[in-house]
PyMOL CGO cylinders between C-alpha atoms (Angstrom):
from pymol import cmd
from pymol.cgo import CYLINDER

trace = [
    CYLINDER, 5.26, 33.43, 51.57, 7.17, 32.87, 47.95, 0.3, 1, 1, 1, 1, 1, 1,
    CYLINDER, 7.17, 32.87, 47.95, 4.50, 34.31, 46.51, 0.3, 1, 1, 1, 1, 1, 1,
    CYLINDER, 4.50, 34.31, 46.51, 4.71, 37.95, 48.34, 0.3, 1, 1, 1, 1, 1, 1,
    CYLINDER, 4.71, 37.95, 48.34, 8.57, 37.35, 48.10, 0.3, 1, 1, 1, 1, 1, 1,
    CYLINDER, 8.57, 37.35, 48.10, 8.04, 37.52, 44.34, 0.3, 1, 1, 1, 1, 1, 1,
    CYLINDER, 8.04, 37.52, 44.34, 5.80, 40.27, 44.32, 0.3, 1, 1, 1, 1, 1, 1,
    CYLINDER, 5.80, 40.27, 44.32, 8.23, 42.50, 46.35, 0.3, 1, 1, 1, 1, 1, 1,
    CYLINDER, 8.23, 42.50, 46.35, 10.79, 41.39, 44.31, 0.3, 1, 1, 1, 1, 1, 1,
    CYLINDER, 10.79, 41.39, 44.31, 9.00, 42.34, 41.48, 0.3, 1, 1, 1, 1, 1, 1,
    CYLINDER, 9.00, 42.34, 41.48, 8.18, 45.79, 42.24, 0.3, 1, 1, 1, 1, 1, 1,
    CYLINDER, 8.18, 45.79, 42.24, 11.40, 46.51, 43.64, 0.3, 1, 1, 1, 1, 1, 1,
    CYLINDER, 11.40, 46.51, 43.64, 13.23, 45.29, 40.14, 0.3, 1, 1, 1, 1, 1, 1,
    CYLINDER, 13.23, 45.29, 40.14, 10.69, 47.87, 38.61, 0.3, 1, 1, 1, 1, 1, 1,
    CYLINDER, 10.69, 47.87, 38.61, 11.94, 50.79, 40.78, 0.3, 1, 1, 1, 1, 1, 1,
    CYLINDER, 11.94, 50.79, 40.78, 15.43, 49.86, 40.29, 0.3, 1, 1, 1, 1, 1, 1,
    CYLINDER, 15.43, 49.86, 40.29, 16.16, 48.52, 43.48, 0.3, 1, 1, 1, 1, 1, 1,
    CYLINDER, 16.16, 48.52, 43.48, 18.65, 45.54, 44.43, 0.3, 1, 1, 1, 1, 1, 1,
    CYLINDER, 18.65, 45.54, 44.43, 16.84, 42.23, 44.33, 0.3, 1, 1, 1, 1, 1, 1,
    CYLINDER, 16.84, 42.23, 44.33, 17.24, 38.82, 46.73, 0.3, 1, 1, 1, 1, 1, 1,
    CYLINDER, 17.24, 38.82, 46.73, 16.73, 35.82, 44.90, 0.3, 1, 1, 1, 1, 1, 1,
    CYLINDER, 16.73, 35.82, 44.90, 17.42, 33.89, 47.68, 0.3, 1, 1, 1, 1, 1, 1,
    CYLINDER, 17.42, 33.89, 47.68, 16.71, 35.75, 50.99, 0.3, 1, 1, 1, 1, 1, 1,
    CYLINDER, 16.71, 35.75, 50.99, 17.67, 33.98, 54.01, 0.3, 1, 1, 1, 1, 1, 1,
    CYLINDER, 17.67, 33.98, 54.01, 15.39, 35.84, 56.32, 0.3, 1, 1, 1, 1, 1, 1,
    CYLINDER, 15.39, 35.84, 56.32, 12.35, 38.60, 56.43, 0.3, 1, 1, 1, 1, 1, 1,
    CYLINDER, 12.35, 38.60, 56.43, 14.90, 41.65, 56.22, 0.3, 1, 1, 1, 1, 1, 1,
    CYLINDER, 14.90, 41.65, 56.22, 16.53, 40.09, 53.30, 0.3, 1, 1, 1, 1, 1, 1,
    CYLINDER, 16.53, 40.09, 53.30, 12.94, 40.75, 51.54, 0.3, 1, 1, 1, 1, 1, 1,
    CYLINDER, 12.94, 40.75, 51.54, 13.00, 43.90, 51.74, 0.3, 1, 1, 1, 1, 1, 1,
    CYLINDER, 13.00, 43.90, 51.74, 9.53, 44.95, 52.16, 0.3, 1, 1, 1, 1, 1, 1,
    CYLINDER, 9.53, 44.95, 52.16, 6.24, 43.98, 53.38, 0.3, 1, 1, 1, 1, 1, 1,
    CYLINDER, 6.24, 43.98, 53.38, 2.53, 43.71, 50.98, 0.3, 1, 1, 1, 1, 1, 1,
    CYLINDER, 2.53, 43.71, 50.98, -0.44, 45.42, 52.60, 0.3, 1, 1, 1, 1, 1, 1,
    CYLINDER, -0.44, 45.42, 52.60, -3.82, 46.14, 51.67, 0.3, 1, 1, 1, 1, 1, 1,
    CYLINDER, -3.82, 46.14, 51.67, -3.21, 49.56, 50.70, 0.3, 1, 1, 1, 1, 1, 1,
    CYLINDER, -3.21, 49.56, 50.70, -1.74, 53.34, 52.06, 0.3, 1, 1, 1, 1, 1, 1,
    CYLINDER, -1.74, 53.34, 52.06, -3.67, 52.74, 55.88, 0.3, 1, 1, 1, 1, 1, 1,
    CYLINDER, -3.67, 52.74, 55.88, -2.12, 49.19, 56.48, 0.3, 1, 1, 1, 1, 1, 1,
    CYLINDER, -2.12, 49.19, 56.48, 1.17, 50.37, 54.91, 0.3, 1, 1, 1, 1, 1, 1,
    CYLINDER, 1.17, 50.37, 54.91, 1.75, 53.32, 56.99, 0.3, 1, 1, 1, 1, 1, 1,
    CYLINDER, 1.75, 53.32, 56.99, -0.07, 51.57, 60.37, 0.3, 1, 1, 1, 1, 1, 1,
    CYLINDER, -0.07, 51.57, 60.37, 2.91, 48.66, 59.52, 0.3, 1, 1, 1, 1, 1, 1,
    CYLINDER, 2.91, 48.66, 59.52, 5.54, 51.13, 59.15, 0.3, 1, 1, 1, 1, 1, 1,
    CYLINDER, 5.54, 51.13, 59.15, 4.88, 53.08, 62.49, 0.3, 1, 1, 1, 1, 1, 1,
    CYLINDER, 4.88, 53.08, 62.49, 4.03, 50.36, 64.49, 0.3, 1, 1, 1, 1, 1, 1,
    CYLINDER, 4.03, 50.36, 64.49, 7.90, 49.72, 63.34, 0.3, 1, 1, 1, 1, 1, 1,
    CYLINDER, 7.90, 49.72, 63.34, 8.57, 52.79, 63.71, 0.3, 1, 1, 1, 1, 1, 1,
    CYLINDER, 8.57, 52.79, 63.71, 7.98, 52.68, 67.42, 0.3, 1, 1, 1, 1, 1, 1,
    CYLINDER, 7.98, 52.68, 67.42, 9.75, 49.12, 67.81, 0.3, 1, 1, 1, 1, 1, 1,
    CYLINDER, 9.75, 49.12, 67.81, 12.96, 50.58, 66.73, 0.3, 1, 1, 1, 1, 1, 1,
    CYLINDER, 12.96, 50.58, 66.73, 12.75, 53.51, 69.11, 0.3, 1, 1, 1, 1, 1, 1,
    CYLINDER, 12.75, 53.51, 69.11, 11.07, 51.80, 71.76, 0.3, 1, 1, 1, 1, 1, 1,
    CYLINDER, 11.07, 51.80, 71.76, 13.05, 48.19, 71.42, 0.3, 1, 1, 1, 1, 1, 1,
    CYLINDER, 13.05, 48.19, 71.42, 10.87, 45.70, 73.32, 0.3, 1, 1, 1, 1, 1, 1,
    CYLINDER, 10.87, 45.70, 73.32, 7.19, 47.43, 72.98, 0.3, 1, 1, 1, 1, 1, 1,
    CYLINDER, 7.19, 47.43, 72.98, 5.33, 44.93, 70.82, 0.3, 1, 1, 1, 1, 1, 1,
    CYLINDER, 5.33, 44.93, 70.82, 6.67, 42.38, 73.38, 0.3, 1, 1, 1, 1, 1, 1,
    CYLINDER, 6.67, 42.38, 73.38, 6.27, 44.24, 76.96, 0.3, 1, 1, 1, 1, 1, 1,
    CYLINDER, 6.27, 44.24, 76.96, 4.19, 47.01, 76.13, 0.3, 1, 1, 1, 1, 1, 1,
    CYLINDER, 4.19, 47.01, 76.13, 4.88, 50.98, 76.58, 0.3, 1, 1, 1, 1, 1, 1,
    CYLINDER, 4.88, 50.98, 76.58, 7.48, 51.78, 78.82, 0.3, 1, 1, 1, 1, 1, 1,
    CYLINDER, 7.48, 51.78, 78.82, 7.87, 55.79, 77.64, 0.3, 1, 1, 1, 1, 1, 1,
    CYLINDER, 7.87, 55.79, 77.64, 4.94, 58.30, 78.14, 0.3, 1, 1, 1, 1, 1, 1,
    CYLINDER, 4.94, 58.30, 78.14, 3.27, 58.68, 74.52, 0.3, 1, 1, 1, 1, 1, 1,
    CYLINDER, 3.27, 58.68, 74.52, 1.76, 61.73, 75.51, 0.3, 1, 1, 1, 1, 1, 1,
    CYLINDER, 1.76, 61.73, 75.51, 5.41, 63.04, 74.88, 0.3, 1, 1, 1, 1, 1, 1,
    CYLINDER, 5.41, 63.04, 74.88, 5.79, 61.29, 71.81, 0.3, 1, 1, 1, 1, 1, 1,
    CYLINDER, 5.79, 61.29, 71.81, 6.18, 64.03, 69.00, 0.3, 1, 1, 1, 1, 1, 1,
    CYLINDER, 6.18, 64.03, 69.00, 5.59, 63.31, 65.35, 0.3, 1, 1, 1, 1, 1, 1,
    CYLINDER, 5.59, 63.31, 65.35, 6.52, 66.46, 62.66, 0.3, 1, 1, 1, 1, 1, 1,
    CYLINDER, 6.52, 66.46, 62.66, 4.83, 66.72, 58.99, 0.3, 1, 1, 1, 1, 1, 1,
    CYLINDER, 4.83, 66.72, 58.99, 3.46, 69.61, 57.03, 0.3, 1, 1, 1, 1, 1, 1,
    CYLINDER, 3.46, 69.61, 57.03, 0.34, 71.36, 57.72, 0.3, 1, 1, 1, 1, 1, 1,
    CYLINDER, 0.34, 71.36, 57.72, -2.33, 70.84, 54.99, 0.3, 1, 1, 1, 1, 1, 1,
    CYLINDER, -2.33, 70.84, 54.99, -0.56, 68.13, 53.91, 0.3, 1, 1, 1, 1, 1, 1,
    CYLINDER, -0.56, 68.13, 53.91, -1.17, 65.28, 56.45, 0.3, 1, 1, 1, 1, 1, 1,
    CYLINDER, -1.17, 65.28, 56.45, -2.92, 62.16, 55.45, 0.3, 1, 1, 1, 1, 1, 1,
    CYLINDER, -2.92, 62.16, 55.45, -5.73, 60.86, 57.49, 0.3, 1, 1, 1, 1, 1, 1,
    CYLINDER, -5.73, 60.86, 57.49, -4.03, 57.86, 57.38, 0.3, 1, 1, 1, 1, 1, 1,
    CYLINDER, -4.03, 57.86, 57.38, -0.90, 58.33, 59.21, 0.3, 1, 1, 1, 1, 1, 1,
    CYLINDER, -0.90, 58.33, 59.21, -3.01, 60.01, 62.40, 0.3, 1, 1, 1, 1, 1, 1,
    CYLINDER, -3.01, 60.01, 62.40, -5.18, 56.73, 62.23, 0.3, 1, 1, 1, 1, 1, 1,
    CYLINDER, -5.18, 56.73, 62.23, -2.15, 54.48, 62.61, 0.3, 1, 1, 1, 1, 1, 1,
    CYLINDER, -2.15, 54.48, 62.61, -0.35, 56.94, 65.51, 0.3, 1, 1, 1, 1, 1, 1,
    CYLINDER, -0.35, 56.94, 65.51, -4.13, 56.46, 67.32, 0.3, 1, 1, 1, 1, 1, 1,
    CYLINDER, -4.13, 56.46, 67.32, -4.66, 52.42, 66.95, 0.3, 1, 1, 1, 1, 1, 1,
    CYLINDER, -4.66, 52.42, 66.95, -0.60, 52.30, 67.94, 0.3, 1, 1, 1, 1, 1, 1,
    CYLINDER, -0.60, 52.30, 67.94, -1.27, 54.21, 71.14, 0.3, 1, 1, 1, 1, 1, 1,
    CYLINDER, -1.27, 54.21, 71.14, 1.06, 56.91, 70.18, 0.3, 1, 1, 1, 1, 1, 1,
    CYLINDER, 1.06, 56.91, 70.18, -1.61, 59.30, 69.93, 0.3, 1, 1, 1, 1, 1, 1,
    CYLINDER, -1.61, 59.30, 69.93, -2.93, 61.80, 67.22, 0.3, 1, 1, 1, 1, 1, 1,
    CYLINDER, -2.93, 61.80, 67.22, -2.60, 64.82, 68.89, 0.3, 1, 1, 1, 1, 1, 1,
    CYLINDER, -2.60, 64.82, 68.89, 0.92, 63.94, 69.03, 0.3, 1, 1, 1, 1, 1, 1,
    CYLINDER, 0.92, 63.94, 69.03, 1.60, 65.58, 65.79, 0.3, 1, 1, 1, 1, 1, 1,
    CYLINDER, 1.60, 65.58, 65.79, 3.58, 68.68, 65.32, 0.3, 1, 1, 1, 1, 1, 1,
    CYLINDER, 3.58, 68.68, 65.32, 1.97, 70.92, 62.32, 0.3, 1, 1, 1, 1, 1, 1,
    CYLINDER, 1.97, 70.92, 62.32, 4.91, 72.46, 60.09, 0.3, 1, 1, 1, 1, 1, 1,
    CYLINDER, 4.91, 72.46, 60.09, 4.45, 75.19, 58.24, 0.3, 1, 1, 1, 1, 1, 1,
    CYLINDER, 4.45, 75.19, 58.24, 4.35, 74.55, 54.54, 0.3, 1, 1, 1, 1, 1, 1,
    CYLINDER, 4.35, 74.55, 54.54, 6.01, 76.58, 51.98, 0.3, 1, 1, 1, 1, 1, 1,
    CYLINDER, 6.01, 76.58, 51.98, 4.26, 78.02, 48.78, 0.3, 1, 1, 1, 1, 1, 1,
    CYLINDER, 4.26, 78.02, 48.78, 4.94, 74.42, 46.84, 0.3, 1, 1, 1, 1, 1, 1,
    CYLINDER, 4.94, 74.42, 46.84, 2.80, 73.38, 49.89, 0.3, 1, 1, 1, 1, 1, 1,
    CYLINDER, 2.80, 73.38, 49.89, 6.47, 71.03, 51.32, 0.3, 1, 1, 1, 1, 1, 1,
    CYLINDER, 6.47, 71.03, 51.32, 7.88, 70.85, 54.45, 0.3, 1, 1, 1, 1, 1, 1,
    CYLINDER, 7.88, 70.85, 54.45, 9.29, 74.39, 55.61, 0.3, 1, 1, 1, 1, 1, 1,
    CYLINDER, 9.29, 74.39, 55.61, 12.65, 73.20, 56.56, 0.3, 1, 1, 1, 1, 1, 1,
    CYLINDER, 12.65, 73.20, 56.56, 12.94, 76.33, 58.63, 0.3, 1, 1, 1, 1, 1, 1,
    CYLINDER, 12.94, 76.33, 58.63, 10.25, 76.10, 60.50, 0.3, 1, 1, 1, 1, 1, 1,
    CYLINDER, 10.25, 76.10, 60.50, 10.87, 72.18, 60.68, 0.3, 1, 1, 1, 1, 1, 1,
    CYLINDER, 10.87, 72.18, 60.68, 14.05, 73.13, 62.80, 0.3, 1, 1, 1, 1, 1, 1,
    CYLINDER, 14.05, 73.13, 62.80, 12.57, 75.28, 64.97, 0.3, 1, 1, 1, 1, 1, 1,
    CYLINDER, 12.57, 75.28, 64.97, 9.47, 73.28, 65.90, 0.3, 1, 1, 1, 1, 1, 1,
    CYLINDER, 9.47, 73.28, 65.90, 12.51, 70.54, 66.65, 0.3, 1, 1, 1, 1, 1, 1,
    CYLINDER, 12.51, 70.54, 66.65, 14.27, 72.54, 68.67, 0.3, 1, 1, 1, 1, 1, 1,
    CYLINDER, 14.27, 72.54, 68.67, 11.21, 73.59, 71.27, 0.3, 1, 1, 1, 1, 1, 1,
    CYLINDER, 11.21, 73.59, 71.27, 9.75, 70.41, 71.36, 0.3, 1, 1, 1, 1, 1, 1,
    CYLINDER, 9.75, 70.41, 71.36, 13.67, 68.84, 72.71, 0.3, 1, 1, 1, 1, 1, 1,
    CYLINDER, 13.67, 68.84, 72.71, 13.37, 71.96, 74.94, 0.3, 1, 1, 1, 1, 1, 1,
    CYLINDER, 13.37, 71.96, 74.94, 10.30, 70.49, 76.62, 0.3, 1, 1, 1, 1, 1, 1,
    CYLINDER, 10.30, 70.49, 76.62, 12.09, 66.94, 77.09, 0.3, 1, 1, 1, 1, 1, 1,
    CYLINDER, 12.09, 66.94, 77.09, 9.29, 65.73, 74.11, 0.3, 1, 1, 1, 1, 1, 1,
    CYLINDER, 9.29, 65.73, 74.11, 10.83, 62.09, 72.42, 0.3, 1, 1, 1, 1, 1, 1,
    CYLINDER, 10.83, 62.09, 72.42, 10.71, 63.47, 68.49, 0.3, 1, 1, 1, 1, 1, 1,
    CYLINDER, 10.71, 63.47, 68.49, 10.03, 60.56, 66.86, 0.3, 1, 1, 1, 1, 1, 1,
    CYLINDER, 10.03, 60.56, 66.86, 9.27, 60.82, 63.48, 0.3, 1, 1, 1, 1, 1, 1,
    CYLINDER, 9.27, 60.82, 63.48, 9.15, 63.27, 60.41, 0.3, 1, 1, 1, 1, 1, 1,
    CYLINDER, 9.15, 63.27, 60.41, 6.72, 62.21, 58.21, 0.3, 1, 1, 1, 1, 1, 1,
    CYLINDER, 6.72, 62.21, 58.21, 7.67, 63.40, 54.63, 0.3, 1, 1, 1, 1, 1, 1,
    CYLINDER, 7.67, 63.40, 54.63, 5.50, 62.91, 51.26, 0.3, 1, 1, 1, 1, 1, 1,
    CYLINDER, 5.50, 62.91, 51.26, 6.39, 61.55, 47.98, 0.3, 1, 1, 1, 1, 1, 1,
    CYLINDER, 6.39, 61.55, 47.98, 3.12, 63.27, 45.95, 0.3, 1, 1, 1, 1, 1, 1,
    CYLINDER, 3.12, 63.27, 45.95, 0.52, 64.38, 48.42, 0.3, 1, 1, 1, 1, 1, 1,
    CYLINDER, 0.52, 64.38, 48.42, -2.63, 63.04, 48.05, 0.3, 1, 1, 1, 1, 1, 1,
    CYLINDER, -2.63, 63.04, 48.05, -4.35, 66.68, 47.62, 0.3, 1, 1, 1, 1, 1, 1,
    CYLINDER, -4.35, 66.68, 47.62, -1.43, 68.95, 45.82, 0.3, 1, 1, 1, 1, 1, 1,
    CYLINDER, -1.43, 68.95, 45.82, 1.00, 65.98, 44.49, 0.3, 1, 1, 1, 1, 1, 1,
    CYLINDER, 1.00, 65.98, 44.49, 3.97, 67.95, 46.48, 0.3, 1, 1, 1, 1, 1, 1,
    CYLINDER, 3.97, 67.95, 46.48, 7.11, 66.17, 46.94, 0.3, 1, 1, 1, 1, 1, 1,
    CYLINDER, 7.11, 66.17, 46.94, 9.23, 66.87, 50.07, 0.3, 1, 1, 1, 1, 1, 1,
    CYLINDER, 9.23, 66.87, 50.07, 13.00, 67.66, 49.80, 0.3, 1, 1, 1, 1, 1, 1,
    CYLINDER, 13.00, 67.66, 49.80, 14.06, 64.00, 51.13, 0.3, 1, 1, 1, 1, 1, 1,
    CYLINDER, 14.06, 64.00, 51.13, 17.63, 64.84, 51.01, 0.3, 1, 1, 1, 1, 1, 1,
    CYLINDER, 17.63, 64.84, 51.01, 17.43, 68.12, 53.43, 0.3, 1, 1, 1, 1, 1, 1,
    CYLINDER, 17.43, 68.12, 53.43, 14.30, 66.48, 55.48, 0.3, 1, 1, 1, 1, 1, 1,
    CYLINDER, 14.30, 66.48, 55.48, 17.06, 63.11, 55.90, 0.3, 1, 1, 1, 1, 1, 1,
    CYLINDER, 17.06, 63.11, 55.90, 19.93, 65.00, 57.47, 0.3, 1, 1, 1, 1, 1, 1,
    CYLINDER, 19.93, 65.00, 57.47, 17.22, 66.17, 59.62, 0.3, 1, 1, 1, 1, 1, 1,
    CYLINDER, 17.22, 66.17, 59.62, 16.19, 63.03, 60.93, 0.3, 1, 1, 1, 1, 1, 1,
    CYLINDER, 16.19, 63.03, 60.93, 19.35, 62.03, 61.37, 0.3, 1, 1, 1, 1, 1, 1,
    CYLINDER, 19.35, 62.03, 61.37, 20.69, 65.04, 63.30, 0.3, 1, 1, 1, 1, 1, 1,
    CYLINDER, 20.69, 65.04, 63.30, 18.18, 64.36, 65.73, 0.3, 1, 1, 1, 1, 1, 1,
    CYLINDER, 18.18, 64.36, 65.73, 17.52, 60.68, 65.61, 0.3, 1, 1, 1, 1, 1, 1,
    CYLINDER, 17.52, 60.68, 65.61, 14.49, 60.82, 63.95, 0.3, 1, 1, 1, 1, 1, 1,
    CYLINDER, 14.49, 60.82, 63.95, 12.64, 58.06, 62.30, 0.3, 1, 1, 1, 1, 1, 1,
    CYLINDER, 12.64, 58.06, 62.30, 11.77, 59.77, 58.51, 0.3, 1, 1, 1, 1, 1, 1,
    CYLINDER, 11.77, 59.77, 58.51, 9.05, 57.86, 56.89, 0.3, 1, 1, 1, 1, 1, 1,
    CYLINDER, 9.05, 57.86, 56.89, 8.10, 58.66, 53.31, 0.3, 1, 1, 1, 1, 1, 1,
    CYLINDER, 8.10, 58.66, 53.31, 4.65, 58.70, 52.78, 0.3, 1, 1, 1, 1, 1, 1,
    CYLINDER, 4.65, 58.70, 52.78, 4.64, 57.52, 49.14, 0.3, 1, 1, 1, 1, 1, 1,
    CYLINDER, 4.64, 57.52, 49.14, 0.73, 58.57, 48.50, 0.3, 1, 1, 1, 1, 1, 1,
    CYLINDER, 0.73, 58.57, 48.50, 1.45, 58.36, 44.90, 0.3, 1, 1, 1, 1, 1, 1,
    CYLINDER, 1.45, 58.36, 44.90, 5.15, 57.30, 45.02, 0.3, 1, 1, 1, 1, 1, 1,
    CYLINDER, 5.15, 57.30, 45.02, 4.88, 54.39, 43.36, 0.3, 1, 1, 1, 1, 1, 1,
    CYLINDER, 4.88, 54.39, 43.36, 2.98, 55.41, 40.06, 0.3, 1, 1, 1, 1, 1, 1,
    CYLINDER, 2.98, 55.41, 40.06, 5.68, 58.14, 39.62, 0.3, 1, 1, 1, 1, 1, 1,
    CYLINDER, 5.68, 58.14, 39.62, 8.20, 55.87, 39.62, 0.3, 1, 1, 1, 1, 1, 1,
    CYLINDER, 8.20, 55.87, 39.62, 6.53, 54.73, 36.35, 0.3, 1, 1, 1, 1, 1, 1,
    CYLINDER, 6.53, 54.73, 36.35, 6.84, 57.96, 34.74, 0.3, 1, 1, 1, 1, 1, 1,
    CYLINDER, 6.84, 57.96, 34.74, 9.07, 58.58, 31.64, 0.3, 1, 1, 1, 1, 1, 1,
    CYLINDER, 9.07, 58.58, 31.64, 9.06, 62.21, 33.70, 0.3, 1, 1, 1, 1, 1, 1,
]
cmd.load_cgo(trace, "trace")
């Protein structure tokens, strides 16, 4: 609606993000309102899947979920992103603890190797799941290393932005 349109537009401007004025279609709006970080991250996986799996919202599940892997650090994973891999049918033991580091990130190391066995077994790794202040420690993953990552292996990386958003507000 124009009035979520100017919302997004809104916030974006804020971050420093381009701006539509005149968007022709939904990805020319460049985002999506929600009622908070459990909608936001069900919305973003359930696109998440679409984009790996073209055709599920339409035909259903054509892949085995139970091989679906999904990789974030351990400690650090929001009850939230489990919930939405559950009510998506991609299934919360699906996720692949990583080893944090002492700044309680994403061991990059380990990330690689975790990779590396679950391609071994023929497991589909889907997603890394990276945070932009943790709920619990306020860590911030390396998105620069944790991004060549999901693109070496065709990963979908989602940034959980837990408290993303207010630190873009910070003279800091």
């Amino acid at each position: 609606t124009f009035s979520e349109i100017v919302v997004i537009n809104w916030l974006r401007e804020m971050i420093g993000y381009e701006v539509n004025m005149n968007p022709k279609n939904i990805l020319d709006v460049g985002g999506i309102p929600t009622a908070g970080g459990s909608m936001a991250n069900a919305v973003a996986f359930l696109l998440m899947r679409e984009s790996k799996f073209p055709g599920t919202m339409k035909n259903g599940m054509v892949f085995d979920p139970r091989k679906v892997r999904i990789f974030e650090a351990y400690g650090a994973n929001h009850h939230s992103n489990r919930d939405a891999l559950g009510w998506l049918g991609l299934g919360q033991a699906n996720v692949v603890d990583v080893k944090p580091t002492a700044n309680f990130t994403i061991d990059l190391h380990d990330l690689v190797e975790k990779i590396d066995e679950c391609r071994a077994k023929d497991d589909v790794v889907l997603a890394l799941i990276a945070y932009c202040g943790e709920t619990r420690t306020m860590a911030i993953d390396n998105f620069v290393a944790l991004s060549a990552i999901a693109r070496k292996y065709d990963m979908w990386f989602h940034v959980d932005a837990a408290y993303g958003f207010p630190l873009c507000a910070s003279k800091k």
